[in-house]
mmJSON file of the N, C-alpha and C atoms, coordinates in Angstrom:
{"data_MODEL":{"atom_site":{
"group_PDB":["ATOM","ATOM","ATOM","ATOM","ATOM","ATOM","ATOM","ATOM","ATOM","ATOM","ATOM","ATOM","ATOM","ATOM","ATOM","ATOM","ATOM","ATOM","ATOM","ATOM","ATOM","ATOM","ATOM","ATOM","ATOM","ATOM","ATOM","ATOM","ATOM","ATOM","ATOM","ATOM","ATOM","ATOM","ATOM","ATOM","ATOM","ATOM","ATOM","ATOM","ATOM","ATOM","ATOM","ATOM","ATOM","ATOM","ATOM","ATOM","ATOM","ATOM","ATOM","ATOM","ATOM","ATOM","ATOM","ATOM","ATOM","ATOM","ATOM","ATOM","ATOM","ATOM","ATOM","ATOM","ATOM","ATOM","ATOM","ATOM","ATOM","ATOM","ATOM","ATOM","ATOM","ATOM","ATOM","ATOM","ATOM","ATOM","ATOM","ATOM","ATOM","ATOM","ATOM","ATOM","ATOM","ATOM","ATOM","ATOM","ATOM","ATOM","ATOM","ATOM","ATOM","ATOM","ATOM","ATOM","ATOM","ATOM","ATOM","ATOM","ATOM","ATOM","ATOM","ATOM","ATOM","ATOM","ATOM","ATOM","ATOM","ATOM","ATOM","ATOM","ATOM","ATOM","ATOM","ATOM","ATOM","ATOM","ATOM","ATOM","ATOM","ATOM","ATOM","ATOM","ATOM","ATOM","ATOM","ATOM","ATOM","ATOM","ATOM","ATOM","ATOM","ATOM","ATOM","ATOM","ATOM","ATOM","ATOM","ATOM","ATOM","ATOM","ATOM","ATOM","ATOM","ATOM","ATOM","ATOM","ATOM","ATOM","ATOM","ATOM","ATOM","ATOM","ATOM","ATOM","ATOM","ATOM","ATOM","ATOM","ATOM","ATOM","ATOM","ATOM","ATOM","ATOM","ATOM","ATOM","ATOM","ATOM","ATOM","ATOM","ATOM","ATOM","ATOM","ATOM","ATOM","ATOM","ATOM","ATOM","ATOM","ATOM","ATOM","ATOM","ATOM","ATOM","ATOM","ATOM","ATOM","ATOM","ATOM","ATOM","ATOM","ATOM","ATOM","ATOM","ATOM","ATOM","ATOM","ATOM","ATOM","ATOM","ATOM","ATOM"],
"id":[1,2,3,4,5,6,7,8,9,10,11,12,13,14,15,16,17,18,19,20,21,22,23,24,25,26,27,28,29,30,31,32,33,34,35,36,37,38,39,40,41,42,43,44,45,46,47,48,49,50,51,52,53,54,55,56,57,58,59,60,61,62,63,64,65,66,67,68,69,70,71,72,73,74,75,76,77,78,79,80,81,82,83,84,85,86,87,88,89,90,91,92,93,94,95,96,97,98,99,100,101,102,103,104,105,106,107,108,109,110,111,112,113,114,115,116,117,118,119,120,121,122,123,124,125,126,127,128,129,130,131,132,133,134,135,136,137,138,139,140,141,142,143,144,145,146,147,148,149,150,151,152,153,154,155,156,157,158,159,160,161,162,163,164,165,166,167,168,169,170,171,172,173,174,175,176,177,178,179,180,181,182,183,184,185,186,187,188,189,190,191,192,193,194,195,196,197,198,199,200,201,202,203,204],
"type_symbol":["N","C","C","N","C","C","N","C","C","N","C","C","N","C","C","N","C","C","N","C","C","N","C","C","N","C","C","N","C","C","N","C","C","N","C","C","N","C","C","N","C","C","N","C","C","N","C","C","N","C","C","N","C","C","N","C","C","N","C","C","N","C","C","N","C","C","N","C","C","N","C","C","N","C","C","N","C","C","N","C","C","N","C","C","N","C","C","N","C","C","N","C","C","N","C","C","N","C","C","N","C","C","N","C","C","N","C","C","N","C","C","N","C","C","N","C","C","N","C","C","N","C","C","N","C","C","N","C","C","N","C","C","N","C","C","N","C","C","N","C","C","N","C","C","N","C","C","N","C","C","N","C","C","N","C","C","N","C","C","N","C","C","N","C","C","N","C","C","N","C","C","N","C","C","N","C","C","N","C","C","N","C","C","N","C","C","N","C","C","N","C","C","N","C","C","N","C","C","N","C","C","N","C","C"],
"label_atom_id":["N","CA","C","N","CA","C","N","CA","C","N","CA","C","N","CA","C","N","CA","C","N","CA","C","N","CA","C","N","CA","C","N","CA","C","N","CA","C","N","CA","C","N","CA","C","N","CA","C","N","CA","C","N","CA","C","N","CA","C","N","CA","C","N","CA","C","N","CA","C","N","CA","C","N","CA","C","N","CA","C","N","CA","C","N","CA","C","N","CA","C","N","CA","C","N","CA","C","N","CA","C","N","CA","C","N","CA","C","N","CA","C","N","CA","C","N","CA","C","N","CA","C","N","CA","C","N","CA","C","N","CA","C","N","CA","C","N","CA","C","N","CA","C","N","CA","C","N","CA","C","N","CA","C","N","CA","C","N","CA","C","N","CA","C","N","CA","C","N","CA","C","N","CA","C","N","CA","C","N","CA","C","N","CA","C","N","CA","C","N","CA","C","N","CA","C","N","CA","C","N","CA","C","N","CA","C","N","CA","C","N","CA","C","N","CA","C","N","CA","C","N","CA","C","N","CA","C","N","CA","C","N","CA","C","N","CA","C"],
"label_alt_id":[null,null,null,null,null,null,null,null,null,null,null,null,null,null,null,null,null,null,null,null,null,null,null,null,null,null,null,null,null,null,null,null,null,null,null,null,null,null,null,null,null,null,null,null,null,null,null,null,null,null,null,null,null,null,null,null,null,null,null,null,null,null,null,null,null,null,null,null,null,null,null,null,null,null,null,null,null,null,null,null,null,null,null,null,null,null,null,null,null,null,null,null,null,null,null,null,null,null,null,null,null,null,null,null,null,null,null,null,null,null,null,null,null,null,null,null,null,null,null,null,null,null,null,null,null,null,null,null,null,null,null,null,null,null,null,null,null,null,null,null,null,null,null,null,null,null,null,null,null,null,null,null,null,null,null,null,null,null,null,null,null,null,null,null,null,null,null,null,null,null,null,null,null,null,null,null,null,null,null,null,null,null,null,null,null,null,null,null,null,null,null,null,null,null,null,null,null,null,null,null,null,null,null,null],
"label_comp_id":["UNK","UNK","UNK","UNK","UNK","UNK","UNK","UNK","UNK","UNK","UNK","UNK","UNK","UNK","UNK","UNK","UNK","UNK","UNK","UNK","UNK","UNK","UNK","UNK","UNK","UNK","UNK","UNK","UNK","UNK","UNK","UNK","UNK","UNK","UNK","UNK","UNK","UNK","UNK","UNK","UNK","UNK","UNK","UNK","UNK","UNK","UNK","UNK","UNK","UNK","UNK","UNK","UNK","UNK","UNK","UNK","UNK","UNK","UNK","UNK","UNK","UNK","UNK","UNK","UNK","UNK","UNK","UNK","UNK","UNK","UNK","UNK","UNK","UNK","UNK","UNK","UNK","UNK","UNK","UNK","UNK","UNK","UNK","UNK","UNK","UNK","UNK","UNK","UNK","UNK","UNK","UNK","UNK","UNK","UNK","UNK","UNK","UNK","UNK","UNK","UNK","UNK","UNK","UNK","UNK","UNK","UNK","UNK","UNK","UNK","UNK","UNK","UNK","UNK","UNK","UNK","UNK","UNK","UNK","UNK","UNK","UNK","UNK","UNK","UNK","UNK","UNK","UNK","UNK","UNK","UNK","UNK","UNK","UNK","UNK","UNK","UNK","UNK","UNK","UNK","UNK","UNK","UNK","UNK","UNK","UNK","UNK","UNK","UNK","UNK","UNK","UNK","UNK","UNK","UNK","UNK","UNK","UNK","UNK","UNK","UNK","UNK","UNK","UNK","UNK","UNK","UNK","UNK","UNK","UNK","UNK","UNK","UNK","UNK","UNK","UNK","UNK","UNK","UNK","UNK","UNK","UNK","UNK","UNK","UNK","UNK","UNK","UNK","UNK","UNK","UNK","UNK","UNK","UNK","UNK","UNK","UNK","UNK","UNK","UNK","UNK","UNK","UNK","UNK"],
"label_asym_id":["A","A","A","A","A","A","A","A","A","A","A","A","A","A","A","A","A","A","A","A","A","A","A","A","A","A","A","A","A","A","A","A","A","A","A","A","A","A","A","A","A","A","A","A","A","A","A","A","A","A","A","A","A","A","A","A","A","A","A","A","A","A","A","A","A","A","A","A","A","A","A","A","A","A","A","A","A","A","A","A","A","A","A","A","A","A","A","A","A","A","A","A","A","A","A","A","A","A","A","A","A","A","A","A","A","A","A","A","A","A","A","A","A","A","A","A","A","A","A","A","A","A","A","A","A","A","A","A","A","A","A","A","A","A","A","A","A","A","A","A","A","A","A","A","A","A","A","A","A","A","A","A","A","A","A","A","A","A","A","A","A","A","A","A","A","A","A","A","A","A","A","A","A","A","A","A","A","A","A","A","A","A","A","A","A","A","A","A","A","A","A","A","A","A","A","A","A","A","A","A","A","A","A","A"],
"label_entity_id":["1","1","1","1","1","1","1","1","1","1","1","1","1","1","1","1","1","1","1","1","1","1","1","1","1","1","1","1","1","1","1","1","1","1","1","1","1","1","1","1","1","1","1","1","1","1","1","1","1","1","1","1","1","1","1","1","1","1","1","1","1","1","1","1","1","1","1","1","1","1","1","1","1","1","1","1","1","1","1","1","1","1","1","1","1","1","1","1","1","1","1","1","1","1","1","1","1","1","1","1","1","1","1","1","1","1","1","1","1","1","1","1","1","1","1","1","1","1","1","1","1","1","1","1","1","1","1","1","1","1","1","1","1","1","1","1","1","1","1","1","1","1","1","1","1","1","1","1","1","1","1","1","1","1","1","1","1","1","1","1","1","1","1","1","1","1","1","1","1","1","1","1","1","1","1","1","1","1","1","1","1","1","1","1","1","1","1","1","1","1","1","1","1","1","1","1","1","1","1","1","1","1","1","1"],
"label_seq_id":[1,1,1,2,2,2,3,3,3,4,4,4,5,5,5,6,6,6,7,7,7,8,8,8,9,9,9,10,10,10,11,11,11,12,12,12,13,13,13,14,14,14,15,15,15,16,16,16,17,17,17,18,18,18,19,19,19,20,20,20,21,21,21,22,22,22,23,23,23,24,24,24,25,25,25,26,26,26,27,27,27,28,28,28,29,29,29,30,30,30,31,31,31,32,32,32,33,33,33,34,34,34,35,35,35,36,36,36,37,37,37,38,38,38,39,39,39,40,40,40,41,41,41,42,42,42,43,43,43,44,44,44,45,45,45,46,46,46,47,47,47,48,48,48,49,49,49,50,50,50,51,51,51,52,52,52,53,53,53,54,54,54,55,55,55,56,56,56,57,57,57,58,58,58,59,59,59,60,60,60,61,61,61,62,62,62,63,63,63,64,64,64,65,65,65,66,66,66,67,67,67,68,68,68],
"pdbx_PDB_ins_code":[null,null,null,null,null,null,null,null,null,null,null,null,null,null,null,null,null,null,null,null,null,null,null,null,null,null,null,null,null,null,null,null,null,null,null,null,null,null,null,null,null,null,null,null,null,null,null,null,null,null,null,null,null,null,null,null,null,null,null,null,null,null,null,null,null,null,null,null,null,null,null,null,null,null,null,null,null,null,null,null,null,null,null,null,null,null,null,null,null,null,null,null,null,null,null,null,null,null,null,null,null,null,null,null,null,null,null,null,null,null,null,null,null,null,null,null,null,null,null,null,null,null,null,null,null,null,null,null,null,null,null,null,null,null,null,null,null,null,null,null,null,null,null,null,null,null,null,null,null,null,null,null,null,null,null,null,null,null,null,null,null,null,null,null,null,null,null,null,null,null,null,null,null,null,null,null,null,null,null,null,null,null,null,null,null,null,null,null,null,null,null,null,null,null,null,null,null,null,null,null,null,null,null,null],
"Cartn_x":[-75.52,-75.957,-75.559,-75.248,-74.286,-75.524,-75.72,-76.479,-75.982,-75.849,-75.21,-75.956,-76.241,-77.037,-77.03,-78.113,-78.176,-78.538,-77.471,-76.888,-78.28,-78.5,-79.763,-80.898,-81.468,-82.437,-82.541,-81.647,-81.296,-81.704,-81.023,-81.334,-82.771,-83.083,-84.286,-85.69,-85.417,-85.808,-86.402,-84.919,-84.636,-85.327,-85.241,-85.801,-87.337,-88.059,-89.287,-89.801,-89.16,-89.391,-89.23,-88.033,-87.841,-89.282,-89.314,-90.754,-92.157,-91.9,-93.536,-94.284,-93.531,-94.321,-94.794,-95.649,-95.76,-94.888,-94.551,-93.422,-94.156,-95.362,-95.725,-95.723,-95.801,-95.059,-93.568,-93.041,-91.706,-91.823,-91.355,-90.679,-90.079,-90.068,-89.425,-89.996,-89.821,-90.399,-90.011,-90.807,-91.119,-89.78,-88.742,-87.683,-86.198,-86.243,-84.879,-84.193,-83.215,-82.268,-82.573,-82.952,-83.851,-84.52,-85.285,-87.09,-85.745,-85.391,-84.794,-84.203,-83.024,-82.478,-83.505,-84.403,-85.453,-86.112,-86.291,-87.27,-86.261,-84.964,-83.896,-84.014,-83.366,-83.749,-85.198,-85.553,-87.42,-87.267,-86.729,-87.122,-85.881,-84.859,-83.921,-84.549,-84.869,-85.236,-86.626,-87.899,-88.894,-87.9,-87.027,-86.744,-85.768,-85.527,-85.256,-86.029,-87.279,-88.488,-89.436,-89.398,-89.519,-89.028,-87.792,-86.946,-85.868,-85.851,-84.899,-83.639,-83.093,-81.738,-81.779,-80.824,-81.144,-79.46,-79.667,-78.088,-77.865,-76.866,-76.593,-75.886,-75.456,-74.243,-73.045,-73.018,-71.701,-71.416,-73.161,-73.34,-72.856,-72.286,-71.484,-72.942,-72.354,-73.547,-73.757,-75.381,-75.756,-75.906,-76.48,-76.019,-77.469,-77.086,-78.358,-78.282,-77.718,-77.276,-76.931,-77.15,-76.482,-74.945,-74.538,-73.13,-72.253,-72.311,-72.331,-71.194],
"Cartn_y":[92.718,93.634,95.056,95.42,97.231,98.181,99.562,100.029,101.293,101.763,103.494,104.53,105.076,106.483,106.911,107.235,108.277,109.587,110.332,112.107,112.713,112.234,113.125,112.715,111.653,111.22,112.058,111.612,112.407,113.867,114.342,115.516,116.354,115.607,115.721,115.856,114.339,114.102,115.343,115.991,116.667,118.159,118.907,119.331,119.307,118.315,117.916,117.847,117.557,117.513,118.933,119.809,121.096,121.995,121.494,122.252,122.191,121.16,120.246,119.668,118.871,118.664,116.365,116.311,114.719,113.825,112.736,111.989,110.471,110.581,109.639,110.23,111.257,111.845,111.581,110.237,110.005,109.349,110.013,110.026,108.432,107.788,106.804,105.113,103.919,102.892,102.297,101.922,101.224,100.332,100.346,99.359,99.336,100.518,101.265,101.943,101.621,102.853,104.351,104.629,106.018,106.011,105.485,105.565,105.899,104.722,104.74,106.039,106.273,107.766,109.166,108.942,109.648,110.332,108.987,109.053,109.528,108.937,109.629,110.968,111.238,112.659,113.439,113.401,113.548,114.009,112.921,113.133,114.348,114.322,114.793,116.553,116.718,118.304,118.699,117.47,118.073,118.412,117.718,117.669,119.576,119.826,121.015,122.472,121.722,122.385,123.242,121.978,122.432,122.695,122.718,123.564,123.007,121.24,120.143,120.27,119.783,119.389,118.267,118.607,117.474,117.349,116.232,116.044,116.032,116.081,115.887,115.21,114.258,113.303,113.405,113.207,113.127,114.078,114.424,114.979,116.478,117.085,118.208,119.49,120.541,121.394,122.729,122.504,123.283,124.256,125.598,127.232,127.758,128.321,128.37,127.594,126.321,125.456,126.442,125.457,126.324,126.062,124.72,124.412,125.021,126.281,126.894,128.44],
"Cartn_z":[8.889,7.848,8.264,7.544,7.59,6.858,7.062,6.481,6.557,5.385,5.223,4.878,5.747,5.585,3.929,3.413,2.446,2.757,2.649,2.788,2.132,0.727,0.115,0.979,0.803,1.589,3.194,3.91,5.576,5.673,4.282,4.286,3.886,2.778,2.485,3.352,4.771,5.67,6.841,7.189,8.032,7.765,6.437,5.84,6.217,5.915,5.924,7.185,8.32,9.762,10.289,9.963,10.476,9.968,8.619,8.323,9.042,8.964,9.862,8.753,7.914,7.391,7.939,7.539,8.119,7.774,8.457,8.519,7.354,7.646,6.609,4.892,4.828,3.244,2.753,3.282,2.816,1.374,0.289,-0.977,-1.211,-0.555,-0.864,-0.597,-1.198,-0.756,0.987,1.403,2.748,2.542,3.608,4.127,2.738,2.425,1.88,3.016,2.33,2.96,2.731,1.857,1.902,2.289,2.655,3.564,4.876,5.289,6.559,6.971,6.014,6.222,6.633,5.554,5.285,7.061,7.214,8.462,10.014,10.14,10.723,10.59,9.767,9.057,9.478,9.307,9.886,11.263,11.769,13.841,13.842,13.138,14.043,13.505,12.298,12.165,12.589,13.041,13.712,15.321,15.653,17.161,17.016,15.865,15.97,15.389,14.72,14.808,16.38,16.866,18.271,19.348,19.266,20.03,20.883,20.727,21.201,20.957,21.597,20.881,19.909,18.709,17.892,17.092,16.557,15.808,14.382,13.705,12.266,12.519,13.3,13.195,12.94,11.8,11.088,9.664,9.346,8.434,8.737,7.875,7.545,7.942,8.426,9.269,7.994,8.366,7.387,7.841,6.811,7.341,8.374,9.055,10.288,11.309,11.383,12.33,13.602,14.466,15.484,15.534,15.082,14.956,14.568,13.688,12.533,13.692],
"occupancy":[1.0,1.0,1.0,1.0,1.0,1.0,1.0,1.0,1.0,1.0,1.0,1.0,1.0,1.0,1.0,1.0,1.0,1.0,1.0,1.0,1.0,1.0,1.0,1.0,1.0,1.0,1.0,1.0,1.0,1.0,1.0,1.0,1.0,1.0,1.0,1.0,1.0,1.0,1.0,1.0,1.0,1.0,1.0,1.0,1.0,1.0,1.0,1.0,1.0,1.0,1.0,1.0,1.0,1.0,1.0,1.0,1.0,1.0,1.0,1.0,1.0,1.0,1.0,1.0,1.0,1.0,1.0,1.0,1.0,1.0,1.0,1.0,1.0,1.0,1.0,1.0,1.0,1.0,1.0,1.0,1.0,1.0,1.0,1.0,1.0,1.0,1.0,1.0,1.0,1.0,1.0,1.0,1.0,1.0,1.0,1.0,1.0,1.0,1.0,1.0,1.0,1.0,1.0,1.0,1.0,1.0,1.0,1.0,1.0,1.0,1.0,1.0,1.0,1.0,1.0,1.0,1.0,1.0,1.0,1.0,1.0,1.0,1.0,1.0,1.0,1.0,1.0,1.0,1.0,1.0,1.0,1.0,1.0,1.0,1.0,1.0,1.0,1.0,1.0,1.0,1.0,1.0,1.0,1.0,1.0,1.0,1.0,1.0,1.0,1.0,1.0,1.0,1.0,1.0,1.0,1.0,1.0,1.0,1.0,1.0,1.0,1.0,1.0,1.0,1.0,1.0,1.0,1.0,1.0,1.0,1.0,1.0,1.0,1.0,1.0,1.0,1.0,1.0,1.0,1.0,1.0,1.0,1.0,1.0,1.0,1.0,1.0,1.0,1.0,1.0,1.0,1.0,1.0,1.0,1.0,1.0,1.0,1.0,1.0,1.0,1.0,1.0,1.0,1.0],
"B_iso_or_equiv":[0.0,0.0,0.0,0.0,0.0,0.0,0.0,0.0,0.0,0.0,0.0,0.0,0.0,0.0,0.0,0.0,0.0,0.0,0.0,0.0,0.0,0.0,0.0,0.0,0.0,0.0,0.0,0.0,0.0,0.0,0.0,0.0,0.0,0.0,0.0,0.0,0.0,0.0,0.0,0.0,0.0,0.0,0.0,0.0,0.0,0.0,0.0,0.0,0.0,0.0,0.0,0.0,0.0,0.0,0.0,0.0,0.0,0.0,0.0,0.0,0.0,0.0,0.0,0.0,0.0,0.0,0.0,0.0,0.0,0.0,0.0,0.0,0.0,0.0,0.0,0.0,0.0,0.0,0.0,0.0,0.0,0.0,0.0,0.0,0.0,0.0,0.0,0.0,0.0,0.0,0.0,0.0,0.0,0.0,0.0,0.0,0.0,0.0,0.0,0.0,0.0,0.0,0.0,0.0,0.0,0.0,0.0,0.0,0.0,0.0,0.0,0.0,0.0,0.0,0.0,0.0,0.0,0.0,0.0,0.0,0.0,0.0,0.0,0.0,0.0,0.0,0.0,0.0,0.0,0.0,0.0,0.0,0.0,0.0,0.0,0.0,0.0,0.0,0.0,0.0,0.0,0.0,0.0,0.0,0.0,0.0,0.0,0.0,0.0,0.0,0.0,0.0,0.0,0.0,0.0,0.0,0.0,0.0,0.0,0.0,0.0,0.0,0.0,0.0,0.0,0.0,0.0,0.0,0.0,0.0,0.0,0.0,0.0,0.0,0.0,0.0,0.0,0.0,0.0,0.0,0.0,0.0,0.0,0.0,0.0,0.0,0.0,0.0,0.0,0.0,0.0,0.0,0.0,0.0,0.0,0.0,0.0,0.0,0.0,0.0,0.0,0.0,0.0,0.0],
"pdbx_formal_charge":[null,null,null,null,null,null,null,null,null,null,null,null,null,null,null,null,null,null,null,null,null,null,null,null,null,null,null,null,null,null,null,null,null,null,null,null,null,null,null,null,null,null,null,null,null,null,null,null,null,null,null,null,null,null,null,null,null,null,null,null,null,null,null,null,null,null,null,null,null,null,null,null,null,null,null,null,null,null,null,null,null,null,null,null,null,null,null,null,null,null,null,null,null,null,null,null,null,null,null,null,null,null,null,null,null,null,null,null,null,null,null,null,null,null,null,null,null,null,null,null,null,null,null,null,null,null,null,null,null,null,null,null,null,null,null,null,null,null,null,null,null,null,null,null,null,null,null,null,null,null,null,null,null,null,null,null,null,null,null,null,null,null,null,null,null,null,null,null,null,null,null,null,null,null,null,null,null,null,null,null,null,null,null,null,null,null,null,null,null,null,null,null,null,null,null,null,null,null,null,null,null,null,null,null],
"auth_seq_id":[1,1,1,2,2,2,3,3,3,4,4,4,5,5,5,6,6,6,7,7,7,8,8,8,9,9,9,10,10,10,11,11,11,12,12,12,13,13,13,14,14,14,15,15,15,16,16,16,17,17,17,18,18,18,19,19,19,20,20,20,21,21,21,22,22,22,23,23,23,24,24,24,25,25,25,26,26,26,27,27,27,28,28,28,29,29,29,30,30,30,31,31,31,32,32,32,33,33,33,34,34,34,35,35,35,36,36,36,37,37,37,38,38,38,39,39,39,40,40,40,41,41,41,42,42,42,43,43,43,44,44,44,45,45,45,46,46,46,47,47,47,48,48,48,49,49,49,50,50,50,51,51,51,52,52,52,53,53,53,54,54,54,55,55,55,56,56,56,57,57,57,58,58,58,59,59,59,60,60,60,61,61,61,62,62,62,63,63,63,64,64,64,65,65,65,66,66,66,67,67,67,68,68,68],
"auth_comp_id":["UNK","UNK","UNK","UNK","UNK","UNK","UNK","UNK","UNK","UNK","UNK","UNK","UNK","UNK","UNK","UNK","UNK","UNK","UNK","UNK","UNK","UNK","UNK","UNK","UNK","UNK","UNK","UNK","UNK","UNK","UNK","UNK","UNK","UNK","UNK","UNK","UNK","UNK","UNK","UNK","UNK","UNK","UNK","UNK","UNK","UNK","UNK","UNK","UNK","UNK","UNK","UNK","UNK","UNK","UNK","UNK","UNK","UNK","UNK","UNK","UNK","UNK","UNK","UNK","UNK","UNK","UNK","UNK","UNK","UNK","UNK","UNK","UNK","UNK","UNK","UNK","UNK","UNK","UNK","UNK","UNK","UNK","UNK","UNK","UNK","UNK","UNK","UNK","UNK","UNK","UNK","UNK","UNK","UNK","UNK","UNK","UNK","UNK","UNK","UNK","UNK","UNK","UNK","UNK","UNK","UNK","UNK","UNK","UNK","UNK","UNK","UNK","UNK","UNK","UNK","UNK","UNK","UNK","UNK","UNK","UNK","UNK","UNK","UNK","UNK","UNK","UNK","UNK","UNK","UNK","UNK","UNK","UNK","UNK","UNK","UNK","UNK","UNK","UNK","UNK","UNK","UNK","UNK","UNK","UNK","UNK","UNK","UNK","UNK","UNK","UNK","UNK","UNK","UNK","UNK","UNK","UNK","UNK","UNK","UNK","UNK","UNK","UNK","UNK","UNK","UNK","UNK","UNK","UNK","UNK","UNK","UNK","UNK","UNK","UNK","UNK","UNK","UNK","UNK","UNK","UNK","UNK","UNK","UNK","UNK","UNK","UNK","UNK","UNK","UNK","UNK","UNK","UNK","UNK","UNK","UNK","UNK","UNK","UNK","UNK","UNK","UNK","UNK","UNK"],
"auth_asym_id":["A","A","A","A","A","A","A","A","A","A","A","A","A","A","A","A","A","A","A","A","A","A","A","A","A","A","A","A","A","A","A","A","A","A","A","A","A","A","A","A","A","A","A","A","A","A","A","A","A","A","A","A","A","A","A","A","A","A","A","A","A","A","A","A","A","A","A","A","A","A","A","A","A","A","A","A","A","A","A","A","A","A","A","A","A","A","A","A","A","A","A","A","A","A","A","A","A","A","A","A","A","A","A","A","A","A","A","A","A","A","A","A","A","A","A","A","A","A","A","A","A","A","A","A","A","A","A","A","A","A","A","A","A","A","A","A","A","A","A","A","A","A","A","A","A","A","A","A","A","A","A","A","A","A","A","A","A","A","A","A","A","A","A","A","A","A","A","A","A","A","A","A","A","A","A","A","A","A","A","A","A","A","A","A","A","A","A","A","A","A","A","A","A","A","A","A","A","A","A","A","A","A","A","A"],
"auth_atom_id":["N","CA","C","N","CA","C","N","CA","C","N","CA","C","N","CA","C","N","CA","C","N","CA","C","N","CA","C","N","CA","C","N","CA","C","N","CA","C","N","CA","C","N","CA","C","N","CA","C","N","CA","C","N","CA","C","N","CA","C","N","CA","C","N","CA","C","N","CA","C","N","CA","C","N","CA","C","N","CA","C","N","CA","C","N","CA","C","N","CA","C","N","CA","C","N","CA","C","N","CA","C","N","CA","C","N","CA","C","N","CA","C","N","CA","C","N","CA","C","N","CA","C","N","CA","C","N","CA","C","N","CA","C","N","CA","C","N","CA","C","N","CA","C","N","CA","C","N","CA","C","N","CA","C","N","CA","C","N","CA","C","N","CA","C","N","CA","C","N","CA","C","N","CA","C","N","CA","C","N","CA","C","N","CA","C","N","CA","C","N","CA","C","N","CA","C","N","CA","C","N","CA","C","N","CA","C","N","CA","C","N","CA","C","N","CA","C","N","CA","C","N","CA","C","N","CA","C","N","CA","C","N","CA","C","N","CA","C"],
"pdbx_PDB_model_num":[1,1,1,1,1,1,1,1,1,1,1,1,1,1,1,1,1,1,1,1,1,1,1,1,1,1,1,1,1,1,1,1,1,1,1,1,1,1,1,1,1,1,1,1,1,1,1,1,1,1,1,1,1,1,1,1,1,1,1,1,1,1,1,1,1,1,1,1,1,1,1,1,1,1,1,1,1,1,1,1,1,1,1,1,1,1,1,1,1,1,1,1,1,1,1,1,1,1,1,1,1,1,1,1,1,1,1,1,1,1,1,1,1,1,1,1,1,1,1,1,1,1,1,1,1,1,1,1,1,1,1,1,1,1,1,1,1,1,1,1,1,1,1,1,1,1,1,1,1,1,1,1,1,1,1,1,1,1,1,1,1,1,1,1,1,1,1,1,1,1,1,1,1,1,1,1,1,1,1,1,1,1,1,1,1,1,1,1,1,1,1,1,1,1,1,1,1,1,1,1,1,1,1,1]
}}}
């Protein structure tokens, strides 16, 4: 089984984690690929909420990034 990130979802995610907001407020049904993305998304912008290193993968870098 293959599973492909959803970009909106990830982002949405990441969003929601950089903010602080709770990881159980995901928008989406339990065992989607959006939940999934979602929650990816989540760890990687709380992990840059608090001051971690964190990744966008593959996903194209948004403005403020440090990638940037």
């Amino acid at each position: 089984m293959k599973l492909t990130m959803d970009l909106k979802a990830w982002e949405e995610g990441f969003k929601a984690g950089e903010a602080g907001r709770l990881m159980s407020r995901c928008p989406y049904l339990a065992a989607t690929t959006e939940a999934w993305s979602y929650h990816g998304g989540w760890i990687e912008g709380d992990a840059k909420r608090q001051g971690y290193s964190y990744s966008r993968g593959t996903l194209p870098a948004a403005r403020g990034d440090a990638s940037d």
